[in-house]
C-alpha angles and dihedrals in degrees: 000000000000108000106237113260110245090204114129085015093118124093111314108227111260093023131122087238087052094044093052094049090057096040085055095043085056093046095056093039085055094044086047091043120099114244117275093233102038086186102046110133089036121119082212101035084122103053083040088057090045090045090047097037107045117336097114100202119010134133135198113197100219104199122185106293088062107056112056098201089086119248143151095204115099120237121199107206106214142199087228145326136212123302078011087261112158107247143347131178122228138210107238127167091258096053137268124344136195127215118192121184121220091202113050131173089263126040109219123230092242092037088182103049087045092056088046100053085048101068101038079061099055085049090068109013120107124249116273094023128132123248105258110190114225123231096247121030127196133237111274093229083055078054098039129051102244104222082051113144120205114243090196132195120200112208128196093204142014114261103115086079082085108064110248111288085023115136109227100243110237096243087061097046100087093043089053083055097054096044099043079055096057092050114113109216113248150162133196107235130196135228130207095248091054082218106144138322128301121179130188109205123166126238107192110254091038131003113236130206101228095191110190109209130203093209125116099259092252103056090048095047087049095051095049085049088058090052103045088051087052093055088239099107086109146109090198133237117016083014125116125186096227107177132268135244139208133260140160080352093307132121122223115206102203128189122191112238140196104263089206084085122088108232089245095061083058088071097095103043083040087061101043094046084043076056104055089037095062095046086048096061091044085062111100127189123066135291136294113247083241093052097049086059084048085050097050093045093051088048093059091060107082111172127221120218116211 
């Protein structure tokens, strides 16, 4: 006897069969799928996802009370490094040393457990090894210290690729000068909220506040909504509200500036819009039929960054 055919024998569309075998698809895909904020739980997720985001040459220098895992060995935690691999470890005078980059060629699919397998590993690998991912990688809040601060350092070059007293070799002179060239100057600014980061950096024709916010995305849109309606999303006078974009589940607020100023002469204006920015969060209800067409507006301008 013929055996029955079993085509046609899946779900049927618009069955419950069919209904239960999507709902667990996306159950697994959601389970597989990294977490929308890699830094969540972290006191400097926000300067990590600028650093990571859009901030060209910057270090932070973790020391022992920083990382958990219990070494002695310095790690400098870095915007990039040469040829954009992940992490290496250098001879200095004062021992080994491990550099970890938080932007690499390729992005993983766990950014945070990569980073922090990175830099266990450049707490015990030797110098001039390669970075060998383990099989399982831990949780970056189990590798740094979650109420860490970020002591950073903005370069306008990249030098410190070379450890400090190192001659740059010949062959990597050239490629120094290339990349120095393609730097935007910036600076990491503070409010008087503390709340976030917010970095000018300079783009040439105009500078730009990039102002990396902890909020969920809604509350912050919302807020913005409330002060654009207000007339108050501004940094006054040479100042544009510009748009925002999304990134590691935040979202960036951004104002075009007038780069004539130095990013110092934007404290005041930074401080009084931090201000209108806190007590419009605090504000709860819903929205003003003249702030939900701020909000959609606001909505449509979706900044890219370059």
């Amino acid at each position: 006897m013929a055996k029955k055919s079993k085509r046609g024998s899946g779900p049927r569309p618009g069955s419950n069969r069919a209904e239960r075998v999507a709902a667990r698809k996306e159950r697994q895909r959601a389970a597989m799928a990294p977490p929308p904020r890699p830094f969540a739980g972290l006191a400097a997720e926000c300067d990590l996802v600028a650093m990571r985001a859009f901030v060209a040459s910057a270090t932070v220098e973790l020391g022992s009370e920083a990382l958990t895992q219990g070494t002695d060995r310095s790690v400098l935690l870095a915007s990039i490094l040469p040829g954009a691999v992940r992490a290496i470890v250098r001879n200095t005078d004062d021992g080994p040393q491990g550099v970890v980059a938080l932007q690499t060629e390729v992005d993983p699919d766990d950014v945070d457990r990569e980073i922090a397998d990175a830099l266990v590993w450049s707490t015990q690998a030797a110098p001039d090894t390669d970075f060998v991912p383990s099989d399982e990688p831990p949780a970056l809040t189990d590798v740094l210290a979650p109420q860490t601060q970020l002591d950073i350092v903005v370069h306008d070059d990249f030098g410190w690729w070379f450890p400090p007293g190192t001659d740059v070799p010949a062959e990597f002179a050239d490629m120094l000068e290339q990349a120095k060239n393609s730097i935007m100057p910036s600076a990491r600014l503070s409010a008087k909220s503390g709340i976030g980061a917010p970095w000018w950096v300079d783009a040439g024709e105009r500078a730009h506040l990039r102002w990396v916010r902890p909020e969920p995305e809604d509350e912050v849109m919302n807020a913005l909504a409330r002060l654009h309606a207000a007339g108050r999303l501004t940094l006054g006078e040479g100042s544009r509200f510009a748009g925002s974009f999304r990134t590691h589940g935040l979202l960036v607020p951004v104002f075009d500036l007038d780069n004539e100023l130095h990013h110092e002469e934007w404290a005041p204006a930074l401080d009084q819009f931090d201000e209108w920015l806190t007590e419009a969060l605090a504000v709860e209800g819903d929205l003003t039929t003249a702030e939900v067409r701020s909000r959609d507006g606001i909505r449509g301008r979706q900044v890219t960054l370059r």
